[in-house]
C-alpha positions in Angstrom: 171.1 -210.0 -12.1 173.1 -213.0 -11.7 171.7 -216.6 -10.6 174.1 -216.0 -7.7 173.2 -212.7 -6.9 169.0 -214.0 -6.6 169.8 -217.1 -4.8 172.0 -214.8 -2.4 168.6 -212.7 -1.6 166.7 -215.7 -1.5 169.0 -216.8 1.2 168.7 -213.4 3.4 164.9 -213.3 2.9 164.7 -217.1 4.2 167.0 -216.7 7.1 165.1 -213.5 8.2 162.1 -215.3 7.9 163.4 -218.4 10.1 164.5 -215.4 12.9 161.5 -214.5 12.9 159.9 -217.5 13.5 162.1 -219.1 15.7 161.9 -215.7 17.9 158.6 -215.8 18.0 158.6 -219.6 18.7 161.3 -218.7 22.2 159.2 -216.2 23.4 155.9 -218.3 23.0 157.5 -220.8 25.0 158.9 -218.8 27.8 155.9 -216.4 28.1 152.2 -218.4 27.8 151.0 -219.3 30.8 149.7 -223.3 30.5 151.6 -226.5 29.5 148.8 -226.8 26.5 149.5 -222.9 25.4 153.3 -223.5 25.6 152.9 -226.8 23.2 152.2 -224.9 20.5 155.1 -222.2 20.3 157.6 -225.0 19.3 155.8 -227.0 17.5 154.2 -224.3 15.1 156.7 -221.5 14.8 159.6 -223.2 15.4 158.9 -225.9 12.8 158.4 -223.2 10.2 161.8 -221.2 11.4 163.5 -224.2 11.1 161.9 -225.2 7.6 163.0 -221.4 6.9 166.7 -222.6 7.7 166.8 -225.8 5.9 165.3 -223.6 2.6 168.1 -220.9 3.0 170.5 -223.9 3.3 169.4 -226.3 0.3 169.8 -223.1 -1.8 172.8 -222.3 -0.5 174.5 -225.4 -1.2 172.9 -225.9 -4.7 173.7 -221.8 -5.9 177.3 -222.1 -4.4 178.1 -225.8 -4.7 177.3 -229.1 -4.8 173.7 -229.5 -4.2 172.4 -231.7 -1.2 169.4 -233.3 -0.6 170.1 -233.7 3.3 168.4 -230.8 4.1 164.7 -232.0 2.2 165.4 -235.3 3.8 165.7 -233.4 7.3 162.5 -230.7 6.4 160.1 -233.8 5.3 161.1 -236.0 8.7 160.6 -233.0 11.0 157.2 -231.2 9.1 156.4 -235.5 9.8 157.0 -235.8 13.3 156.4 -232.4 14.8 152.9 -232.9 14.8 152.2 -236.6 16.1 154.8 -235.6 18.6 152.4 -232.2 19.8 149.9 -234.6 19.7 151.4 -237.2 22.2 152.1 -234.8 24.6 148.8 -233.0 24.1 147.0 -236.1 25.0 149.8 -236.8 28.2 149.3 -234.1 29.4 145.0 -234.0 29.1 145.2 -237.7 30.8 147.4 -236.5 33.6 144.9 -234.0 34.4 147.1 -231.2 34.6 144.9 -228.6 32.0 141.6 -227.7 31.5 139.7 -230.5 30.6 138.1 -230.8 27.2 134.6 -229.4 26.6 132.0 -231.9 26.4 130.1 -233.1 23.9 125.9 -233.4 24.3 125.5 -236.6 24.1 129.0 -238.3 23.8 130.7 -239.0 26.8 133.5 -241.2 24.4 134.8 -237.9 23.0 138.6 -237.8 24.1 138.5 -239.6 26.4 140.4 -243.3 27.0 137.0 -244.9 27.6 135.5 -247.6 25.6 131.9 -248.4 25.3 130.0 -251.6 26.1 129.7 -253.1 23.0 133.4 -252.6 21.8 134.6 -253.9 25.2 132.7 -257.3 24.9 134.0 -257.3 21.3 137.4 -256.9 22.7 136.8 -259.8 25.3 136.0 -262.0 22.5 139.2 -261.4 20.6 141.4 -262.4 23.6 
């Protein structure tokens, strides 16, 4: 077997995998029912069918070509900013009020929430 010939396998086992993935991710998002549910289709599955993609194509382009680091640049900013984005519109969409609220906590009533307790607000006060 040729380096070729395993990369090429490598390649079809990658891009399966990213169908998969990204299929999955589709249907998640047309299919579950709440806002919060939805959120996590994309932001899951299609991160890991996408990463599946940018594999296949960084060994593409290093078996058959030139090799390119575009792609690890591309994988490392969206396994970065697919998260802290889920989480942004997580918390949006828990301060709008439009899902379930959070369960709470015995004795915490601070627990994701936007409130701020006595002592840190007269702290606050004194730094302004």
């Amino acid at each position: 077997m040729t380096l070729q010939l395993i990369a090429t396998l490598a390649i079809a086992i990658l891009l399966v995998i990213g169908l998969i993935f990204s299929f999955v991710a589709a249907l998640g998002l047309l299919k579950l029912n709440d806002a919060m549910m939805r959120l996590h289709a994309p932001t899951k599955a299609g991160t890991l069918g996408t990463g599946a993609f940018l594999l296949a194509s960084m060994i593409h382009s290093y078996a058959f070509g030139a090799g390119s680091l575009h792609e690890l640049l591309i994988l490392a900013f969206l396994f970065a900013t697919a998260p802290a984005s889920a989480n942004f519109m997580a918390r949006v969409n828990m301060h709008k009020r439009e899902c379930s609220p959070p369960p709470t906590l015995p004795g915490d009533e601070m627990w994701s929430t936007l409130n701020v307790p006595e002592e840190d607000r007269e702290i606050e006060e004194m730094q302004t």
